[in-house]
C-alpha positions in Angstrom: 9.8 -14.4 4.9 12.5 -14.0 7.3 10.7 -16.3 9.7 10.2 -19.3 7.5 12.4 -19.0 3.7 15.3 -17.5 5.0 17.6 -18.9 2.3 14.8 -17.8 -0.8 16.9 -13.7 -0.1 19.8 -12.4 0.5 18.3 -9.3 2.1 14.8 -8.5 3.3 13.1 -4.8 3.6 10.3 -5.6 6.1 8.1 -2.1 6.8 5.6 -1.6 9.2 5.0 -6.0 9.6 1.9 -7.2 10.6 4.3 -9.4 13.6 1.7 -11.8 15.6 -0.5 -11.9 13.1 -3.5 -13.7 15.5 -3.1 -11.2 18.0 -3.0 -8.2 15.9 -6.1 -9.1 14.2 -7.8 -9.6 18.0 -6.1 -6.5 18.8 -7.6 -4.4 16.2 -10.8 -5.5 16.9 -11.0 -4.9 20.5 -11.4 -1.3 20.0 -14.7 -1.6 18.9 -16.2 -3.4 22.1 -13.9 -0.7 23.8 -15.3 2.5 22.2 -18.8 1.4 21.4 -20.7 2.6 18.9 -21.4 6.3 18.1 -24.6 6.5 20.2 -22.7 5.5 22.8 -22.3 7.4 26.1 -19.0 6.1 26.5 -18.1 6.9 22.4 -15.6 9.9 21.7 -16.2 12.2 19.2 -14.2 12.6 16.2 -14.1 15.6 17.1 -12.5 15.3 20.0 -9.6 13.3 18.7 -7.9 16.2 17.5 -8.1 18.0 20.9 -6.5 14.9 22.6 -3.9 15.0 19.6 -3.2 18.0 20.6 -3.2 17.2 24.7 -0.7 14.0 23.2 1.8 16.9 21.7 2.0 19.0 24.9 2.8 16.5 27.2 5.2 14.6 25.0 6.3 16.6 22.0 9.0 18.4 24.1 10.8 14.9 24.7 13.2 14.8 22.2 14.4 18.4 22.6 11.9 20.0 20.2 8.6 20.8 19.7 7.9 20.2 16.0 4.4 18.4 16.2 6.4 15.1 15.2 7.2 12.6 18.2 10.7 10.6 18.0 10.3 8.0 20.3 6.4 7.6 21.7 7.3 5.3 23.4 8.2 7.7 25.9 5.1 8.6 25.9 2.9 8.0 28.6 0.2 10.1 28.0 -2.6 11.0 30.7 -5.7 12.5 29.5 -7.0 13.4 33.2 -6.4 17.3 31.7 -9.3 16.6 29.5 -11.6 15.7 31.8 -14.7 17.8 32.0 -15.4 20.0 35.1 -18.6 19.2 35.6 -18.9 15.8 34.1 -20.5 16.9 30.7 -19.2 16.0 27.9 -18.5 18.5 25.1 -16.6 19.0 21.9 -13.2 20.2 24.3 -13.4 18.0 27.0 -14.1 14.3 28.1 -16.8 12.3 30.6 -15.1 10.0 32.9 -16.5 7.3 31.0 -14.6 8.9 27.8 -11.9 9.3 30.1 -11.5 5.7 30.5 -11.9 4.6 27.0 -9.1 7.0 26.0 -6.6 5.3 28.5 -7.6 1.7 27.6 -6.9 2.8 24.4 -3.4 3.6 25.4 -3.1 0.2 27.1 -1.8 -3.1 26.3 -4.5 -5.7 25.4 -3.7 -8.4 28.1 -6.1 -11.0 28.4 -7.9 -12.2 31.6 -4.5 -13.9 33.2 -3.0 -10.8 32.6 -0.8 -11.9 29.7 0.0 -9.4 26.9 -1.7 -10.4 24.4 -0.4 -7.2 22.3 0.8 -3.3 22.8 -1.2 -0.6 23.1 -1.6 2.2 20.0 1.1 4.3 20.3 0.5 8.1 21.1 0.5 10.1 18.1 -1.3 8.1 15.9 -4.6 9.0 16.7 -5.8 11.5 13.9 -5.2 8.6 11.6 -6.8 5.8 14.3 -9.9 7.3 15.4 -10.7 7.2 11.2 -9.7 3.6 11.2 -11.0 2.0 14.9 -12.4 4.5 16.7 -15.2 5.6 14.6 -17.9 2.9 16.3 -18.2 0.0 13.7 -16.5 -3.2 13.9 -13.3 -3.5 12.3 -14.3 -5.5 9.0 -10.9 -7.6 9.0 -11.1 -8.4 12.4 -14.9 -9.4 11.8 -14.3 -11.5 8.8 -11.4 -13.4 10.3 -13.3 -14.5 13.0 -17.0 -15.4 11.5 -15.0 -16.8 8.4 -11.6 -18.6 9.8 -11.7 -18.7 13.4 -15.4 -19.7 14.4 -16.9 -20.8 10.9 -20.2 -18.6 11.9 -20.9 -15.7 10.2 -23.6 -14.6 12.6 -20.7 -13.8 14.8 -20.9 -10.5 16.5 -17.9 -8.7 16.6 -19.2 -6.3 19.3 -19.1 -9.6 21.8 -15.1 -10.3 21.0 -13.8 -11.6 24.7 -10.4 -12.5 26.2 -12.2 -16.2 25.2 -12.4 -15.3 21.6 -8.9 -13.9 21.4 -7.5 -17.1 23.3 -9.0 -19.6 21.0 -7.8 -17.3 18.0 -3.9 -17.6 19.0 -4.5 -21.5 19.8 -6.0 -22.1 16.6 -3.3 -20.4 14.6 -5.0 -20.8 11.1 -2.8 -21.9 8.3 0.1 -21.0 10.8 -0.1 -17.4 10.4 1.0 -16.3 13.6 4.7 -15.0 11.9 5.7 -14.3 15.7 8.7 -16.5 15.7 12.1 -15.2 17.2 14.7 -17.2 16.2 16.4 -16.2 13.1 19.4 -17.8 13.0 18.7 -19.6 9.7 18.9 -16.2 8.6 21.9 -15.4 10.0 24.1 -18.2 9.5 22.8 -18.1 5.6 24.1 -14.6 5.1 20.9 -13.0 4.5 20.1 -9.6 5.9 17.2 -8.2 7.3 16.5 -4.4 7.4 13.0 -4.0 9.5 11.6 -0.4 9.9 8.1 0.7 11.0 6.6 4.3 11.0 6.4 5.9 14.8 2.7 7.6 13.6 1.3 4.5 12.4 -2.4 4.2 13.0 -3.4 0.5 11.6 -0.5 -1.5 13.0 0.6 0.2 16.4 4.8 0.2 16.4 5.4 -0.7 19.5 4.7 -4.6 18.3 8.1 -3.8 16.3 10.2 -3.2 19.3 8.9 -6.0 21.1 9.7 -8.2 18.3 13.4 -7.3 18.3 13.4 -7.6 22.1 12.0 -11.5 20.9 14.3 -11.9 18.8 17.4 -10.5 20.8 16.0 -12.9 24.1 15.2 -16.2 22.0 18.8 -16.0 20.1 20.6 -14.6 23.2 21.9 -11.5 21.2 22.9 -8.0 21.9 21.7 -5.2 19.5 25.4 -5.1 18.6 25.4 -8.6 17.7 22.3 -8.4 15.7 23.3 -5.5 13.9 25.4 -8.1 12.0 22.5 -9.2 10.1 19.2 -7.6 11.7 18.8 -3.8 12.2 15.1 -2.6 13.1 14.6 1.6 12.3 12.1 3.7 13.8 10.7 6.2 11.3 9.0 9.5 13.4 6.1 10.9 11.9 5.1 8.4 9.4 1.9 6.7 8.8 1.0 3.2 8.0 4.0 2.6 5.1 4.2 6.2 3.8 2.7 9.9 4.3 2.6 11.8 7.6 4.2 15.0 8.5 7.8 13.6 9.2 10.6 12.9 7.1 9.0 10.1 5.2 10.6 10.3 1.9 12.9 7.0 2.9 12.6 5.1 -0.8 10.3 2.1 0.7 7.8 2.6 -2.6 8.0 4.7 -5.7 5.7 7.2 -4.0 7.8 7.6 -1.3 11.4 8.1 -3.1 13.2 11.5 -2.8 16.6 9.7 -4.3 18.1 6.3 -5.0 21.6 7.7 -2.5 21.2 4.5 0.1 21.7 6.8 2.5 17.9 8.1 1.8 16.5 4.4 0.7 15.8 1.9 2.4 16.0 -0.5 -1.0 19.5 1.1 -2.1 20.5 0.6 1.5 19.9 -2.8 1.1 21.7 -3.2 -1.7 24.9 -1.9 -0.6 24.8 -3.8 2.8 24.0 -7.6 0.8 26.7 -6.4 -2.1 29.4 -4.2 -0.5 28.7 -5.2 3.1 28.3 -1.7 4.7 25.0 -1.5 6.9 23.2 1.0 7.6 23.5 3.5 10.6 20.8 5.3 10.3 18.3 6.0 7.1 18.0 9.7 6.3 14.5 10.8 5.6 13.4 13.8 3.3 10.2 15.9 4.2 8.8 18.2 1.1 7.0 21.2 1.7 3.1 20.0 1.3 4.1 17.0 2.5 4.8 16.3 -1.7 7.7 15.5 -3.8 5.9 18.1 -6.5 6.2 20.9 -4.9 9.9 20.0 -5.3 11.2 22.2 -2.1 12.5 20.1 0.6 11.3 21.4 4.6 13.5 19.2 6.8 15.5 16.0 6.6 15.4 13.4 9.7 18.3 10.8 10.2 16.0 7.5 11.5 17.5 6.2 14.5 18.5 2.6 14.5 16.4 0.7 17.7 17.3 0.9 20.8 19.0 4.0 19.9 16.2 7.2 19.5 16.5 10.2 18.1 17.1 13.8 19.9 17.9 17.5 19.1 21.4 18.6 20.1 19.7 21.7 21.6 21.1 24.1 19.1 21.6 24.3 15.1 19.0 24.5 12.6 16.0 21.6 13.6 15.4 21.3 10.0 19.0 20.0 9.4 19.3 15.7 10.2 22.8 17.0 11.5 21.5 18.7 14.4 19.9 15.4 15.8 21.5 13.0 16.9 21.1 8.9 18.1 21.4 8.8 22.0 21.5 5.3 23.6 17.2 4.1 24.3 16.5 2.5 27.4 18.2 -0.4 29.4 15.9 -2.9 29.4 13.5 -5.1 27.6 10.0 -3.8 28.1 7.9 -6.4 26.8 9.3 -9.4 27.7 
């Protein structure tokens, strides 16, 4: 909407997009060729995906100052799962064949395509509880499938197991009905008034959020911006610990769905915040999430409270004060750079 009927809102709450739609839909479907299916040799266990959760949290948990299972920023992650590996090369429900190995890190690789083009990020570490459920459970991703026997190639004998670099190409050329949504200039949004509040959960395991990142870095280089001069209209938040649009264990109560609502202060909702910024012109700094005990507004008990971290900025503990308090984190400056561009 932001993209292409700028001038149909006067703000916008975009969570967890589905950015480069073609890609996205490639992307999710590569993991199948990738893993295999469950007979493979190659396949990891279900299993095993909460071991290499758990391998995830020790080497990158620690990075934002505390250990809380929860990471803040995975994208400073880089997560090597050569720990894993089996002594003697068998496989077993605690540790990982080379071959295994090798699927895990592709995993947790960009999908570039034979030139060596990014087609689209890699899943993000943390997500994988969730994502081994969704793509890495050897079958074919039915959306991707369907797109591409139904929209792309016409043939419904396609085999999604056989999805190449090819495939993907011809996908992003073909750009059915113009779906792509990847475009970065937004100044019809901009110079219309509108606003544009973007967040995306940092545990997301259907749409990976680094593609949200690398969409403000696009829109920032195509319209020549800094952050602090998109901040006038376009702020992108990172929410740590969510899932796809709600649930995880974070501080997820942020007001995005009824479900997901601890309060209407827009301070703690992303749709009051939006209110306030198109009516009284204050933005948003940062969007305070709530986490109930249970992970449930019924229990009625609220276990910590998490102010979400405007991008670049990313969120780490002071080092002391309670961890449970959003007071005793705090945004520190992310880092210089665009990575995806």
């Amino acid at each position: 909407m932001a993209q292409m009927f700028p001038e149909e809102f006067d703000g916008i709450v975009a969570g967890a997009p589905a950015i480069s739609f073609n890609n996205l839909t490639s992307w999710s479907g590569h993991f199948y060729p990738l893993t295999g299916s469950s007979t493979s040799s190659r396949f990891v266990p279900r299993d095993m995906w909460t071991v290499i959760h758990q391998d995830i949290l020790d080497q990158c948990d620690g990075l934002d100052g505390y250990v809380d299972g929860i990471l803040e920023d995975p994208m400073l992650c880089d997560y090597n799962p050569d720990g894993l590996v089996c002594a003697a090369g068998n496989g077993t429900t605690s540790c990982l064949t080379d071959a295994q190995a090798t699927v895990v890190r592709s995993i947790f690789s960009a999908l570039r395509d034979s030139s060596g083009r990014l087609v689209h990020p890699r899943m993000q570490p943390g997500s994988e509880l969730g994502a081994s459920q969704v793509y890495y459970g050897g079958a074919p991703f039915q959306y991707t499938t369907e797109w591409f026997r139904y929209v792309v190639f016409g043939d419904a004998s396609w085999d999604p197991a056989t999805l190449s670099s090819a495939d993907i190409d011809l996908a992003s050329q073909k750009n059915p009905f113009g779906i792509e949504s990847f475009q970065g200039d937004l100044s019809k949004l901009r110079d219309g008034g509108s606003k544009l509040l973007h967040w995306h959960g940092l545990q997301d395991p259907i749409i990976t959020s680094d593609i949200s990142p690398r969409y403000y870095e696009h829109v920032a280089s195509t319209m020549a911006q800094t952050p602090e001069e998109l901040d006038d209209f376009y702020r992108f938040f990172r929410v740590s610990g969510t899932n796809h649009c709600s649930g995880g264990p974070g501080a997820t109560f942020i007001g995005n769905q009824a479900r997901s609502n601890a309060t209407l202060d827009p301070d703690v909702n992303v749709l009051m915040a939006m209110v306030r910024w198109v009516e009284e012109g204050v933005a948003p700094d940062t969007i305070r999430g709530v986490a109930y005990v249970n992970q449930t507004k019924a229990s009625g008990v609220v276990d910590f409270e998490r102010k979400h971290c405007r991008y670049p900025y990313r969120n780490e503990y002071k080092g002391t004060g309670n961890p449970k308090s959003a007071d005793s984190w705090e945004c520190v400056p992310g880092r210089n750079g665009l990575k995806y561009l």
